[in-house]
C-alpha positions in Angstrom: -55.3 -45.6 140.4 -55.7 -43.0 143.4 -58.3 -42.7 145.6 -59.0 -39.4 147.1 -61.9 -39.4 150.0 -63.9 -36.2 150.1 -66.3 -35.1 152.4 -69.7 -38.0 153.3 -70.3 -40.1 150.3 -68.0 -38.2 147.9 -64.7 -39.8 146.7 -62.4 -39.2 143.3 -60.6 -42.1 141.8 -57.0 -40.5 139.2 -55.6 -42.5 136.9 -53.5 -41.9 133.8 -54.4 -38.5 134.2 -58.3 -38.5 134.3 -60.5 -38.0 137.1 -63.8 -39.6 138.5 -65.8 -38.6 141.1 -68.6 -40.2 142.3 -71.6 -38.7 144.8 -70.6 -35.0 144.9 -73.5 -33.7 147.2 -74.1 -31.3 149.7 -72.4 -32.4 152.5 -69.0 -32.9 150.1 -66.6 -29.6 149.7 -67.5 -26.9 147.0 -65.4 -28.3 144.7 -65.6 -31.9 144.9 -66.8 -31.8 141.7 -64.5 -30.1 139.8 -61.8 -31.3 137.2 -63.8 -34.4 136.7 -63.5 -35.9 133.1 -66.5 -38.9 134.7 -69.0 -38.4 137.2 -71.4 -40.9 138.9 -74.3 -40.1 140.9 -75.6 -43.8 143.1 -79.4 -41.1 143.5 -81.2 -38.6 144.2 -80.8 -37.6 147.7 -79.2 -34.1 148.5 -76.3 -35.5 150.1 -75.3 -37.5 147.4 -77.0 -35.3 144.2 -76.0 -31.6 144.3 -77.1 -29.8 141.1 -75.0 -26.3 141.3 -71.7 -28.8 141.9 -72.8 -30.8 138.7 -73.5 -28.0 136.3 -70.0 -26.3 137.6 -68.1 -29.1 136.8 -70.0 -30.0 133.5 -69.7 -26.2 132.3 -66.3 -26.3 133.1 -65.1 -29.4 131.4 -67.0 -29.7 128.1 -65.5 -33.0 127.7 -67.2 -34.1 130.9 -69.7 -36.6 131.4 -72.7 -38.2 133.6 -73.8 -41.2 134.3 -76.6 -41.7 136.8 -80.1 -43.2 137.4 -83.5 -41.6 135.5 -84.6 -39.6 138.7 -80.8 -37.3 138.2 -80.6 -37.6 134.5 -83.9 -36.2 134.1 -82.9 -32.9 136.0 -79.6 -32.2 133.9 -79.9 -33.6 130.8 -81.7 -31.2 128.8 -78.6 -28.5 130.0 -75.8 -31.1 128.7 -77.3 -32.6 125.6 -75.8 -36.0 124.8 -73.4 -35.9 128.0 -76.1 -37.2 130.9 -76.6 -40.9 130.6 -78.9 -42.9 131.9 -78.0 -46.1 133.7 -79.2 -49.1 135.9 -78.4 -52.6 137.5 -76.5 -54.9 135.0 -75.5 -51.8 132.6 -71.7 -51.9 132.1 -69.3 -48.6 130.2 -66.3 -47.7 129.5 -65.5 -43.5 130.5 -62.4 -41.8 130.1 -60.7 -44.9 130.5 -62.3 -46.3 133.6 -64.7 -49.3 133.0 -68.0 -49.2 134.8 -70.3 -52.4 136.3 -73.6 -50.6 137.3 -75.2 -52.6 140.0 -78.0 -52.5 142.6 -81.7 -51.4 141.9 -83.3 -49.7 145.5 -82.4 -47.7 148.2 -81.9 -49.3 151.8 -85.0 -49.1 153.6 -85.7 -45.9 156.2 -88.3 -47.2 157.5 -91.7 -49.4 156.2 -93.6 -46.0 155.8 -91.3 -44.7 153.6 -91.2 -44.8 149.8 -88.2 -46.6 148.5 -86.4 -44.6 146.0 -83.7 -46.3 142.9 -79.9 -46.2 143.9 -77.7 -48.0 142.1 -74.1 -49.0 143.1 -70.8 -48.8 140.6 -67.9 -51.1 140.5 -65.0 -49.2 139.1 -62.2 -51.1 137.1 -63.1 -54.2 138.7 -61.7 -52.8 142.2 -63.4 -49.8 143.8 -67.0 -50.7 144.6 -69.2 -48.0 146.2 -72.6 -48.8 146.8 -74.6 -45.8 147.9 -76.9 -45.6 150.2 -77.7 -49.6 149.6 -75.7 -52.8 150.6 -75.6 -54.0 147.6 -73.8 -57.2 146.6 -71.8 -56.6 143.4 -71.7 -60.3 142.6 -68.3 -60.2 141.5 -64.8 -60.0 143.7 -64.1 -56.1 145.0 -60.5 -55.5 146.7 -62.1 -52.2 147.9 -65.2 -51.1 149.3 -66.1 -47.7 149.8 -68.4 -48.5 153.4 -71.4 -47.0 154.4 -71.0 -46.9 158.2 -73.5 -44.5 159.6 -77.2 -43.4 158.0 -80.8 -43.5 159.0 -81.0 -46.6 157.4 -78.2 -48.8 159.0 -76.9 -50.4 162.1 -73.4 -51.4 163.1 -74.0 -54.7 163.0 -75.9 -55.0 159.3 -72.5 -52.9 158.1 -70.2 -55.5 159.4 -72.3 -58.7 158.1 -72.4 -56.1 154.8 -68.8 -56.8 154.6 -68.3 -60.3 155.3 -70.7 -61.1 152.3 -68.7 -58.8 149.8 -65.5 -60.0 151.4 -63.0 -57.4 150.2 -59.6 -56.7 150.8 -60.3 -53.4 152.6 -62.9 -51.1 153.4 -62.3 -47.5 153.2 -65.5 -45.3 155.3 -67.6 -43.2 153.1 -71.2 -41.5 154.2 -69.3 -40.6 157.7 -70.2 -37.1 158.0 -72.5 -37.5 161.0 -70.5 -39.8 162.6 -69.0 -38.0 165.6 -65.5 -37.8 166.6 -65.9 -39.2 169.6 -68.1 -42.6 167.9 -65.5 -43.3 165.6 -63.4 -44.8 167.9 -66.1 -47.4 168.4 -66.6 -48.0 164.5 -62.7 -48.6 163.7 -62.6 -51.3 166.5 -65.5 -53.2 165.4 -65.2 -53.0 161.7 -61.6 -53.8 162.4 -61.9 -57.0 164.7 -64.9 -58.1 163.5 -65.7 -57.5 159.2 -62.7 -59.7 158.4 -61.5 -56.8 156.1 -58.5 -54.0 156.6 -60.5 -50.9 157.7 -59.0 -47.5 157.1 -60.3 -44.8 157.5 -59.4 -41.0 155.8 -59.9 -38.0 156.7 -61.3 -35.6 153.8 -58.7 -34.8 151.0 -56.4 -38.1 151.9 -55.7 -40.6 149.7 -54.4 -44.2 149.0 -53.2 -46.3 146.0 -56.7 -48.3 144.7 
């Protein structure tokens, strides 16, 4: 399997010749979407959710699908009858060969005076685990996580104790796009010499074996 890092939250995952994208929002490239045989959506948020890339990509690929949480399904579904599905923590699927753990229930908190809204995380083939805008504990082993460093809603340190409790091979940075050059310096040291995980990091359109 390939991973491919896109822009923010947004990564694609290839294997025998199907694609899977998950979080193609509006901070992710125009086409981040598109060829995609699977896509997940963690919520709602715009830089995660991005309706125009989703109908693209759905319109294009008739054999594409969606699986998502109630607050996204309920804005596409009706446009794509019988490919939106609905999913939450515990659900499991199989989609175009990749198999699916759904886990996670709430986003992180923003702050006390703020609603919570649901995210939920996937666990892809066992391996690839990306959580959304949560640190959610899968529960079950994950060689590599797709990281949350920088948001409204986290700290430095709460990302690095984040990884010593999944404890997986490797972290790879997603939901980096306003993380400045000139931070990121700062980020690869202490996520390298203190998470107890190999760190990389990829610019947009690299990728890695997964």
């Amino acid at each position: 399997m390939k991973l491919t890092k896109k822009r923010h939250a947004c990564v694609r995952l290839v294997k025998d010749g199907h694609t899977l994208v998950v979080d193609p929002g509006a901070f992710s490239e125009d086409d981040s979407a598109a060829g995609a045989d699977v896509i997940l959506v963690t919520h709602e948020h715009p830089d995660h959710f991005d309706p125009a890339k989703l109908r693209a990509a759905l319109e294009a690929n008739p054999a594409a699908e969606l699986w998502t949480l109630a607050s996204v399904a309920g804005r596409l579904a009706a446009a794509f009858p019988g490919r939106v599905h609905t999913v939450g923590h515990g659900d499991t699927f199989t989609a175009a060969g990749f198999d699916v753990q759904v886990h996670g229930e709430l986003h992180a908190v923003i702050h006390p005076d703020l609603p919570r809204i649901t995210n939920v995380g996937y666990l892809v083939d066992g391996t690839v685990f990306h959580p959304g805008d949560a640190l959610t504990v899968p529960g079950h082993p994950v060689d590599t996580l797709l990281l949350p460093v920088m948001a409204p809603w986290n700290k430095l340190s709460e990302v690095v104790d984040y990884v010593r409790e999944v404890k997986p091979r490797r972290t790879v940075d997603v939901h980096d796009a306003l993380l400045t050059d000139l931070a990121r310096p700062i980020y690869d040291t202490q996520l390298g010499n203190l998470s107890g995980a190999e760190h990389l990091r990829l610019a947009s359109g690299e990728d890695t074996a997964a």
